[in-house]
Backbone bond lengths (Angstrom), bond angles and torsions (degrees), N, CA, C in turn:
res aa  C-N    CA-C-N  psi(-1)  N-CA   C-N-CA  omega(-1)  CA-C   N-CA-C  phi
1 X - - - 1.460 - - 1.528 108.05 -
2 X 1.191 120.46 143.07 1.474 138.56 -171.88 1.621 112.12 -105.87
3 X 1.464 105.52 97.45 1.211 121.04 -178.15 1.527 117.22 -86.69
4 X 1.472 114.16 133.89 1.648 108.10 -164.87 1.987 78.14 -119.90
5 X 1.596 91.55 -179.90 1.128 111.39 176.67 1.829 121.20 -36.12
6 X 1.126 94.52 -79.13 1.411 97.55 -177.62 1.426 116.25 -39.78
7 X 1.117 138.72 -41.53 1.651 163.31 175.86 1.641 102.42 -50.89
8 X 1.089 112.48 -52.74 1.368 123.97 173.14 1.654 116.41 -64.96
9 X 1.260 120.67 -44.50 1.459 114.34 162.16 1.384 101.24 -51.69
10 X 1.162 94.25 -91.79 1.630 95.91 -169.33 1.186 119.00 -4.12
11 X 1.735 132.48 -57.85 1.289 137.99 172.81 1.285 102.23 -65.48
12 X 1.050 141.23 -43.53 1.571 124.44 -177.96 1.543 114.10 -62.17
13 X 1.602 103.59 -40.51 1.462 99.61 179.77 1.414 110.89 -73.18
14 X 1.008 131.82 -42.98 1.288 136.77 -153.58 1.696 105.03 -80.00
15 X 1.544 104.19 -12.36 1.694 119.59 175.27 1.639 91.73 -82.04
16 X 1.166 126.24 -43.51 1.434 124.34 -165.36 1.787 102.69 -62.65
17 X 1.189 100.28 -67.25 1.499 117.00 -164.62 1.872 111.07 -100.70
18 X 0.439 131.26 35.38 1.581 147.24 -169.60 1.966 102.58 -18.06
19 X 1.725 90.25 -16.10 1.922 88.48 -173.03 1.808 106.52 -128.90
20 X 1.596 95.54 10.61 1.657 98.69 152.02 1.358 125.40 -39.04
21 X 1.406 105.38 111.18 1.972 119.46 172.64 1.843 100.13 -44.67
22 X 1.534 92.28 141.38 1.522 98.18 173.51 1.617 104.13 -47.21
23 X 1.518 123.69 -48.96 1.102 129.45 -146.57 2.106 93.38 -73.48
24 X 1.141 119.39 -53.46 1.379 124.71 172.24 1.550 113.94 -39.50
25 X 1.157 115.09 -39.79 1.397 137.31 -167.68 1.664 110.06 -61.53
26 X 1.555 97.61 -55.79 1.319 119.01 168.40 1.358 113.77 -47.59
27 X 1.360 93.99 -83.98 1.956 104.98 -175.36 1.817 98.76 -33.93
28 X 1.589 127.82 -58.07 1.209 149.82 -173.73 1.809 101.37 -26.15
29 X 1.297 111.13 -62.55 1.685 146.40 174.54 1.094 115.82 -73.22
30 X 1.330 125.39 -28.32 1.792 119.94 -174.45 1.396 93.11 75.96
31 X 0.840 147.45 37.77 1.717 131.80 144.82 1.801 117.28 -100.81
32 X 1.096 95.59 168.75 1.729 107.02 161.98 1.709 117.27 -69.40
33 X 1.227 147.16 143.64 1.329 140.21 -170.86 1.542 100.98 -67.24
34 X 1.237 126.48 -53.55 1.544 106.00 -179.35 1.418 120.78 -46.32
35 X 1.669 119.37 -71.30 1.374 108.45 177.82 1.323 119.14 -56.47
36 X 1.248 143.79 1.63 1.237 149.77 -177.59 1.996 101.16 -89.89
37 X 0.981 112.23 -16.43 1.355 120.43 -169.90 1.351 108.03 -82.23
38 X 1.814 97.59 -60.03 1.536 130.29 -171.56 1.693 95.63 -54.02
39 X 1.323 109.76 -42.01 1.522 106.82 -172.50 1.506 108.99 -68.09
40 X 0.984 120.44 -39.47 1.847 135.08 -162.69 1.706 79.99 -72.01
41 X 1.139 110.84 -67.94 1.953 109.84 -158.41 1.627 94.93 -55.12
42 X 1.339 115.20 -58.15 1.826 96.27 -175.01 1.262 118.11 -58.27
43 X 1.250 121.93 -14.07 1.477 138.01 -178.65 1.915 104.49 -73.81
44 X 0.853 118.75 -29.90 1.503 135.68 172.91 1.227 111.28 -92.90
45 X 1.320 125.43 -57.73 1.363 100.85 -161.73 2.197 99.98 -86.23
46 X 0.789 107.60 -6.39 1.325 102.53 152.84 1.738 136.59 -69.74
47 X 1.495 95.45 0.19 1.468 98.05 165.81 1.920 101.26 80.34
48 X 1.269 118.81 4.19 1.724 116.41 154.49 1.125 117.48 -73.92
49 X 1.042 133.19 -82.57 1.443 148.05 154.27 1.602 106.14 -34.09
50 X 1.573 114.70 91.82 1.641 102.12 171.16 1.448 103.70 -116.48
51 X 1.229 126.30 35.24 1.645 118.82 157.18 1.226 108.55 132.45
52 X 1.487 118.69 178.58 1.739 118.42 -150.65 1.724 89.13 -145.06
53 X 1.243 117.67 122.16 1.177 149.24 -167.68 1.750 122.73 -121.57
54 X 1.135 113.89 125.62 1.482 107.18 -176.71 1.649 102.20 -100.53
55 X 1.763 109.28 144.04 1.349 93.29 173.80 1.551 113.75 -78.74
56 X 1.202 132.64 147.04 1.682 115.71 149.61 1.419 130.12 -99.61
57 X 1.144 106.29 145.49 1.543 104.34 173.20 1.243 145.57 -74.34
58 X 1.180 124.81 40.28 1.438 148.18 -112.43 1.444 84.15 -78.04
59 X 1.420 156.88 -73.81 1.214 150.82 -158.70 1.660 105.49 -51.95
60 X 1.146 128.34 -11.10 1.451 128.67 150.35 1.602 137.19 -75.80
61 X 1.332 94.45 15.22 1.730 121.88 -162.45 1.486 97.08 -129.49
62 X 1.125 105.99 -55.24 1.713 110.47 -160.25 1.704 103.66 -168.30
63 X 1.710 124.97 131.36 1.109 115.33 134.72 1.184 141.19 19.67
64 X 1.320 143.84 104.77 1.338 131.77 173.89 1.329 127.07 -132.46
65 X 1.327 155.59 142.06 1.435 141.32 152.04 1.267 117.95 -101.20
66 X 1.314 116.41 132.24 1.093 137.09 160.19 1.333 125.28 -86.03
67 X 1.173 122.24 148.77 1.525 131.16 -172.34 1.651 94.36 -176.71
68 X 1.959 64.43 148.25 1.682 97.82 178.90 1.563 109.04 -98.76
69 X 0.893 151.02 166.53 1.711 145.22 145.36 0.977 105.66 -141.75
70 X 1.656 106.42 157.12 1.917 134.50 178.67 1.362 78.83 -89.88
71 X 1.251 91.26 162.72 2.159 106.88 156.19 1.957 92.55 -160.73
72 X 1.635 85.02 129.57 1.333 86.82 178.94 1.592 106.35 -125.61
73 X 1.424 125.51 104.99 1.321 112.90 -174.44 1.695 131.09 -86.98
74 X 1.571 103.41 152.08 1.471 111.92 -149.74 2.159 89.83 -52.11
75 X 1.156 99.44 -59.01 1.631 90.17 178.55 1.206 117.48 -146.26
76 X 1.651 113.85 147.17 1.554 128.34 -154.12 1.462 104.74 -113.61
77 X 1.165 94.80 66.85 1.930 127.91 151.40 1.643 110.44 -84.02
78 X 1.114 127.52 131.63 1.461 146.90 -169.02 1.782 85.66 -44.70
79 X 1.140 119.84 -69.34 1.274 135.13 -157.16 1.422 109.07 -60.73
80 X 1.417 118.40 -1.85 1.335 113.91 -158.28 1.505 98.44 -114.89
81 X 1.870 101.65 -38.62 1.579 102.30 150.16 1.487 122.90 -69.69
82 X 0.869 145.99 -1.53 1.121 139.43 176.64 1.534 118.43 -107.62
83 X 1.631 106.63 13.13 1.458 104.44 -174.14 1.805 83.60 -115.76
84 X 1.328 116.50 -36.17 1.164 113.11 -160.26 1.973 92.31 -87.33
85 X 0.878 95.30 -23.03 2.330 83.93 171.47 1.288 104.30 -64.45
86 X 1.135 129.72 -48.79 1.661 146.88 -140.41 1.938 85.43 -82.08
87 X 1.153 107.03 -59.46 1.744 110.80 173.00 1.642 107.04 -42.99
88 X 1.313 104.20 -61.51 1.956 106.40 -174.08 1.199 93.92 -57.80
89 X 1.341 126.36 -86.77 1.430 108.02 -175.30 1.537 147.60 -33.13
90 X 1.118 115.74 -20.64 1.347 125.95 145.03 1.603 154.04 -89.65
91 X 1.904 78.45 3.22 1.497 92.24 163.11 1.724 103.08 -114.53
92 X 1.658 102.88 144.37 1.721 117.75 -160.52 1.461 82.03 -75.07
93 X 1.115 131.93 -56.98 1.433 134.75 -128.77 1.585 104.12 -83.17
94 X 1.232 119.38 1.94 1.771 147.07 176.42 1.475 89.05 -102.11
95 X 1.713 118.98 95.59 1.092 99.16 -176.18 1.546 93.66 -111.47
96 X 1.489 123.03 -4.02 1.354 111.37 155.06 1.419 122.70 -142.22
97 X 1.119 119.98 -175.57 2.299 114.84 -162.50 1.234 95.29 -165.45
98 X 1.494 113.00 125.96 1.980 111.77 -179.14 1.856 84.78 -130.58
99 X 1.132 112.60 125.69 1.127 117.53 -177.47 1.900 94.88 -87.35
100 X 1.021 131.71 124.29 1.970 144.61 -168.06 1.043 94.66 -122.90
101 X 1.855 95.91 145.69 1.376 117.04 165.11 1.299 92.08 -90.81
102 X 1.611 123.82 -172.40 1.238 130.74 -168.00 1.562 129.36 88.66
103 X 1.127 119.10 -140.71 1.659 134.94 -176.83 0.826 104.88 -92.07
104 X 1.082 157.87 23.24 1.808 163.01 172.37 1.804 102.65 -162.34
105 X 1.500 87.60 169.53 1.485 95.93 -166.89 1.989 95.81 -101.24
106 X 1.500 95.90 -46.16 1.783 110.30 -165.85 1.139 98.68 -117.11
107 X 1.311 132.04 -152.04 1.171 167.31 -89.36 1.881 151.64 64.02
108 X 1.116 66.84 116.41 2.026 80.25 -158.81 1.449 131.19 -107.24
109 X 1.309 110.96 110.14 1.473 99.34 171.26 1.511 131.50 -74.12
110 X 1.519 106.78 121.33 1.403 99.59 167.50 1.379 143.35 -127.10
111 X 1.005 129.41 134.51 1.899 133.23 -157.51 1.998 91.09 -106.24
112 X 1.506 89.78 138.10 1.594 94.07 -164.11 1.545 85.72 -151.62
113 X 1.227 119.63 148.58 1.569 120.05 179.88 1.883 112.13 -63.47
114 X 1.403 110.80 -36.56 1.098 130.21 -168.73 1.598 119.28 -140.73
115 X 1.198 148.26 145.92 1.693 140.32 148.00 1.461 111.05 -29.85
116 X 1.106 131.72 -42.93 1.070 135.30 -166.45 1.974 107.38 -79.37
117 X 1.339 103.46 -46.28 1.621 105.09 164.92 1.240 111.85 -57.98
118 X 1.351 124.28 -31.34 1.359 125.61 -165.98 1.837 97.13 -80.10
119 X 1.323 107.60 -65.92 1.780 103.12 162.98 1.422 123.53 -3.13
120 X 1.986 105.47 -56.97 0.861 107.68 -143.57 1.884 97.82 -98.73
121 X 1.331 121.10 -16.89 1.096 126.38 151.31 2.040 134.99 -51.07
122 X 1.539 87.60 -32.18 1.580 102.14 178.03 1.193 86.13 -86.78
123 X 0.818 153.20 -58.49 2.025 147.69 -175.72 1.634 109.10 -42.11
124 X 1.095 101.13 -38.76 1.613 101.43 171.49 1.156 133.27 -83.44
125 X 1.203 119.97 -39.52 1.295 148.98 149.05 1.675 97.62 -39.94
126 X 1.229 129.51 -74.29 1.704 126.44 178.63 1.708 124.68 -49.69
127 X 1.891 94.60 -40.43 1.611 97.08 176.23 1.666 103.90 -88.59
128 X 1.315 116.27 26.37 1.823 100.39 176.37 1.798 84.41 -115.97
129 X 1.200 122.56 26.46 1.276 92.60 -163.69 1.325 161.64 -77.68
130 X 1.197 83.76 148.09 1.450 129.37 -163.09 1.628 123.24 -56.81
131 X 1.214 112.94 -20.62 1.449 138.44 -175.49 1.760 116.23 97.48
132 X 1.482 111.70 18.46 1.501 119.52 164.80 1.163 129.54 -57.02
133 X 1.242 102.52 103.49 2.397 111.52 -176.14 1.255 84.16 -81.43
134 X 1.059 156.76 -60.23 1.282 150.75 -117.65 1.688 126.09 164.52
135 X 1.455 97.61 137.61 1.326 112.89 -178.07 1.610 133.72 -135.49
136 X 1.129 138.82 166.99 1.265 121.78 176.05 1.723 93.94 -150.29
137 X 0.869 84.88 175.18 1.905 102.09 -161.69 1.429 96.82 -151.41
138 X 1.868 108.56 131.87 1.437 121.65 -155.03 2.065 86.46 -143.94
139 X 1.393 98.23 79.07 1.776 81.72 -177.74 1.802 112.50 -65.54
140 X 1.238 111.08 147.11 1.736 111.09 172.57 1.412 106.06 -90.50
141 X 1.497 91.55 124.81 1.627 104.18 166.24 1.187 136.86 -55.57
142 X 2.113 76.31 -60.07 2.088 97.22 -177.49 1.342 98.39 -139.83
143 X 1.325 121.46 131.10 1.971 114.03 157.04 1.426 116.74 -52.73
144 X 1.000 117.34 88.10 1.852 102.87 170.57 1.470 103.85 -57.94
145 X 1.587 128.99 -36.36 1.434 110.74 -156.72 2.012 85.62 -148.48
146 X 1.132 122.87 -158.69 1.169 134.56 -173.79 1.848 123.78 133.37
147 X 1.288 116.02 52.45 1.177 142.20 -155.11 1.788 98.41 -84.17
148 X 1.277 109.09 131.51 1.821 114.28 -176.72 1.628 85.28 -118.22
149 X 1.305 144.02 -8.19 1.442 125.51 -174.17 1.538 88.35 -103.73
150 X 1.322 114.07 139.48 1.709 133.44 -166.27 1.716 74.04 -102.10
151 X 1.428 110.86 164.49 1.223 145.68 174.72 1.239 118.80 -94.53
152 X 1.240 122.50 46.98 1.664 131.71 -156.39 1.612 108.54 -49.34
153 X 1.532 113.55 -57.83 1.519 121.76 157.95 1.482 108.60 -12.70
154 X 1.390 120.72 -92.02 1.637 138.87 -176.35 1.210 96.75 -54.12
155 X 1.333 133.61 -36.41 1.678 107.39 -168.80 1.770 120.24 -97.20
156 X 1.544 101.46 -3.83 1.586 102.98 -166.53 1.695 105.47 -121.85
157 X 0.977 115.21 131.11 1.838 116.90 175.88 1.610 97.89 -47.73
158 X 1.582 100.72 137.05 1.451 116.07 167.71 1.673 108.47 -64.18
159 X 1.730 87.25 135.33 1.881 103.70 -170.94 1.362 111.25 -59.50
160 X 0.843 134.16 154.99 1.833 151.15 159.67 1.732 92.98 -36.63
């Protein structure tokens, strides 16, 4: 799909404020609120726009650890990735998975109440197994950065 100017606000704004009034949205874009609508809905049902999410602040609730992990699997047979995705995805506490070229196979973020929950998650993860040779574990100290608005500007060719 061929995104022009106006289309591109919209996604920038709508990255900012995710619960911007149609009518804000508009003024936001320089359009009228109807076509401003029409744009957002084709913008969705085209599979750009896949849904509106609040962040939480969860370390203002409770404790948390974060961790990063390698996963390097014993062997890279289709089936072997596809047994070990099907696992991440069904565990909550894998709240993210970048499948890498390079020296590792994955990389995964994981949020665990404690190190010790997290322990006890890699223990399960090892006795279901999954086809895991190897792993490493990188706990996070501090977020320096952690950004959910993409850089649409820098990442997309300037519109017609």
């Amino acid at each position: 799909m061929k995104l022009d100017a106006i289309d591109l606000r919209i996604l920038e704004a709508i990255q900012e404020n995710g619960r911007i009034t149609k009518l804000a949205l508009a003024e936001k874009v320089g359009l009228s609120p109807t076509p401003c609508w029409l744009r957002l809905r084709k913008l969705e049902k085209a599979g750009i726009v896949t849904g509106y999410h609040a962040r939480v602040a969860v370390r203002r609730l409770a404790p948390v650890a974060s961790v990063m992990m390698e996963v390097t699997l014993a062997n890279h047979r289709q089936a072997d990735f596809d047994r070990f995705e099907r696992a991440v995805a069904a565990t909550p506490e894998i709240v993210a998975c970048w499948s890498v070229g390079g020296g590792v196979d994955y990389i995964l973020k994981i949020m665990a109440p404690d190190i010790d929950a997290y322990q006890r998650l890699v223990d399960d993860l090892l006795d279901r197994e999954l086809g895991i040779d190897r792993y490493f574990t990188y706990i996070v100290t501090k977020t320096v950065k952690e950004e959910t608005v993409l850089p649409l500007t820098t990442l997309l060719p300037a519109p017609d």
